[in-house]
FIVEX-48385 format. One line per 3 residues: for each residue x, y, z of N, C-alpha, C. Coordinates in steps of 0.02 Angstrom, whole numbers, plus 50000, padded with zeros to 5 digits. Example, Ala and Ser with C-alpha at 12.3 -4.5 7.8 and 13.67 -1.06 7.14 Angstrom:
50660 49716 50390 50615 49775 50390 50660 49835 50390; 50642 49888 50354 50684 49947 50357 50645 50002 50394
This chain:
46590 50777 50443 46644 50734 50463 46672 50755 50530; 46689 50717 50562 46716 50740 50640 46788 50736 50624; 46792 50787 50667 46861 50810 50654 46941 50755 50694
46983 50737 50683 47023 50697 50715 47058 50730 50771; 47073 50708 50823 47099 50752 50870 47168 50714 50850; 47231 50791 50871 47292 50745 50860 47316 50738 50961
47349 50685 50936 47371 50664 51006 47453 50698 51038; 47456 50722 51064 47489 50763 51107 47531 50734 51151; 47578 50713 51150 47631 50674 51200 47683 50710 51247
47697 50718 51315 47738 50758 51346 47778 50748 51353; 47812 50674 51306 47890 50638 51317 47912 50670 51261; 47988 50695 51306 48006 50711 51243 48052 50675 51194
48071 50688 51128 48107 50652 51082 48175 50633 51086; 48183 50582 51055 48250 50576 51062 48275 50574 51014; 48335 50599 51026 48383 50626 50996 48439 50570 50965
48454 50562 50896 48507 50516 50884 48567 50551 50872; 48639 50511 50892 48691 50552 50877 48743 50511 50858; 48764 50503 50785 48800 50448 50756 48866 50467 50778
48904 50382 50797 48967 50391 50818 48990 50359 50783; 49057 50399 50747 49071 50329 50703 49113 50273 50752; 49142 50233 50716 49178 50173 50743 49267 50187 50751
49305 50160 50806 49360 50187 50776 49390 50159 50696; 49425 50198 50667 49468 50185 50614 49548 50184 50636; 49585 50147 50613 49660 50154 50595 49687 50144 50535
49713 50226 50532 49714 50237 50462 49780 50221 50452; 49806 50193 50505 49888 50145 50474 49872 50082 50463; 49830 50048 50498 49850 49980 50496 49801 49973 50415
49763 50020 50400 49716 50002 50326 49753 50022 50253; 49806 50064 50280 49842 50069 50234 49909 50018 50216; 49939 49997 50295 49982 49927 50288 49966 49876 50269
49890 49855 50268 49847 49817 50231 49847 49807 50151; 49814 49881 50138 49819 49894 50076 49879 49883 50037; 49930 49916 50048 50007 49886 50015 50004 49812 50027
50010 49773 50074 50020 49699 50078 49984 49693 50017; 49918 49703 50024 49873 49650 49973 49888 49669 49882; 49915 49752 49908 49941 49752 49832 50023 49709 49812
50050 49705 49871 50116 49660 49853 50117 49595 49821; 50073 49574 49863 50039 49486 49833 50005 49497 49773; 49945 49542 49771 49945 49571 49697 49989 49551 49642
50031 49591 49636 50116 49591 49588 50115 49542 49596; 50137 49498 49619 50174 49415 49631 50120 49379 49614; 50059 49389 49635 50007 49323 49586 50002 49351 49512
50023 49412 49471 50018 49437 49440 50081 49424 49394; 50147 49409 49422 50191 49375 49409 50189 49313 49384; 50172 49270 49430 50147 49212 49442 50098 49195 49385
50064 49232 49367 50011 49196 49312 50046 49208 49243; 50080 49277 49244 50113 49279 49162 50155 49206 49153; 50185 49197 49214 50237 49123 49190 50214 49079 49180
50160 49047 49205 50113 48984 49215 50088 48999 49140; 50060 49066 49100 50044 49073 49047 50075 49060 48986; 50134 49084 48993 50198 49092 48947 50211 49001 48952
50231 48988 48989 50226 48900 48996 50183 48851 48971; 50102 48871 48998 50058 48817 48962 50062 48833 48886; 50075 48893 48867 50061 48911 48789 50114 48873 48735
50191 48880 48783 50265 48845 48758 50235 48779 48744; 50197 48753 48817 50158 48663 48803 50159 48654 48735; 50080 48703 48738 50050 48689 48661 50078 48702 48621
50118 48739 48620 50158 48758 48541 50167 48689 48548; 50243 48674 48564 50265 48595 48551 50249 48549 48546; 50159 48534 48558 50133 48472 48562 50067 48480 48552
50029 48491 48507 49966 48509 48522 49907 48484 48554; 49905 48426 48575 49863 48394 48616 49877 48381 48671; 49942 48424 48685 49949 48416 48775 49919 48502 48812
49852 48507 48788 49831 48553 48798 49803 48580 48876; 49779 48492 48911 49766 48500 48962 49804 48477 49002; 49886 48479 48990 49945 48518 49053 49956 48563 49069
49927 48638 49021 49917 48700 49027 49887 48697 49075; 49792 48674 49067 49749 48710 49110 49779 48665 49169; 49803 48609 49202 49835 48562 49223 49879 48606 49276
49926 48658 49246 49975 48695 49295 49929 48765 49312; 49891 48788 49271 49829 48850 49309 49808 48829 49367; 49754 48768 49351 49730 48741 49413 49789 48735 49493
49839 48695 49466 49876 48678 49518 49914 48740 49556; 49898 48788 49526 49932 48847 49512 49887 48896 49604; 49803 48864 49564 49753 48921 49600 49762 48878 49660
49751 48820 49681 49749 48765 49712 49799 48785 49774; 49884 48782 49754 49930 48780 49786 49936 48865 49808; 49901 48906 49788 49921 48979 49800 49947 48989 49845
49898 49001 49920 49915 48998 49983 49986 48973 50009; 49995 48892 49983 50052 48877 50013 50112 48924 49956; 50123 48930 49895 50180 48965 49869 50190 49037 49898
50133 49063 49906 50127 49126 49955 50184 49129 50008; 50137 49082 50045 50184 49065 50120 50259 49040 50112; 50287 49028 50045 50349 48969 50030 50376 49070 50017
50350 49117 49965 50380 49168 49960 50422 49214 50024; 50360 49205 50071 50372 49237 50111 50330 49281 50144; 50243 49270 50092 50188 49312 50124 50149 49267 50164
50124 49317 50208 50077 49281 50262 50002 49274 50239; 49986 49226 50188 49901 49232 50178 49858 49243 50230; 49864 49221 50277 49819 49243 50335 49794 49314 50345
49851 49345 50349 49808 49439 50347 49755 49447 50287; 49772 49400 50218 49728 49426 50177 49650 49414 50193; 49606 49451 50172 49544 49420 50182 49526 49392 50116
49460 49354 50148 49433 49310 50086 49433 49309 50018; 49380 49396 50001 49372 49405 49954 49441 49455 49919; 49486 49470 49941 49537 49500 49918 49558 49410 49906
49577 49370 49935 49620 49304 49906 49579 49270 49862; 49519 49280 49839 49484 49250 49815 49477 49289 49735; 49505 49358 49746 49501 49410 49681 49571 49393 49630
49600 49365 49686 49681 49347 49662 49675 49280 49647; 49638 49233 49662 49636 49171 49613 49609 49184 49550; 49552 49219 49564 49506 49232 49491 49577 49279 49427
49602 49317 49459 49660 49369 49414 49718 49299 49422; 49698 49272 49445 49777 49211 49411 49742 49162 49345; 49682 49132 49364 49657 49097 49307 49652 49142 49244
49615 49217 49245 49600 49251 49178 49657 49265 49158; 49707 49302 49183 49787 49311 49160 49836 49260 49120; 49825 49216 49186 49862 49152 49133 49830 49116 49084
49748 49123 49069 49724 49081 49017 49725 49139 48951; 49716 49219 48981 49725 49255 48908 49794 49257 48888; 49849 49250 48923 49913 49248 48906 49923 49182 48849
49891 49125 48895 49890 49081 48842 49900 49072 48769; 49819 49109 48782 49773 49106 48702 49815 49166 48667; 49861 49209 48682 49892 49270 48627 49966 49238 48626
49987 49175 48647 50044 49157 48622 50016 49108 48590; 49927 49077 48597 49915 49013 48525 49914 49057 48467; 49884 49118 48470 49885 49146 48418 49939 49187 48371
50007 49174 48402 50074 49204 48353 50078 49169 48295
């Protein structure tokens, strides 16, 4: 078998040297509180809408879909009651405002269902 010659290069290597990116570790933490403030308040916000559609149904049982009726209108109008509170949705990003619709529908529909069940 003939032997392989290895090939020999006189450039030399280069060198990588990771930089990170800047960080500001204030403005990610003033962030962080905001989005947990709105947090609380959609968190607010869904126990009542809950406690409410459930009152519906107690009193009427086939006005079941005014419940899901005020959820919906509930996820729908977020943004603007936000802005009527006094928060600025705009700083939030997507998927943080989008985690807070999803925690307003499951909140207020399990709140629901444990006041159908008293």
């Amino acid at each position: 078998m003939a032997k392989k010659r290895r090939r020999e290069s006189n450039e030399p290597e280069e060198t990588y040297e990771f930089v990170p990116p800047e960080f500001d570790e204030r403005e990610f933490l003033l962030k962080d509180l905001y989005g947990t403030k709105v947090l609380l308040v959609v968190s607010l916000l869904a126990v009542i809408i809950g406690i409410l559609a459930g009152c519906i149904q107690l009193f009427n049982d086939s006005f079941w879909w005014v419940g899901l009726l005020l959820i919906f209108l509930a996820i729908v109008g977020l943004k603007q009651l936000l802005s009527l509170i006094g928060f600025r949705a705009n700083l939030l990003e997507q998927k943080m405002l989008f985690g807070n619709y999803i925690l307003l529908f499951f909140l207020s529909l399990g709140l629901w269902i444990i006041i159908l069940n008293f």
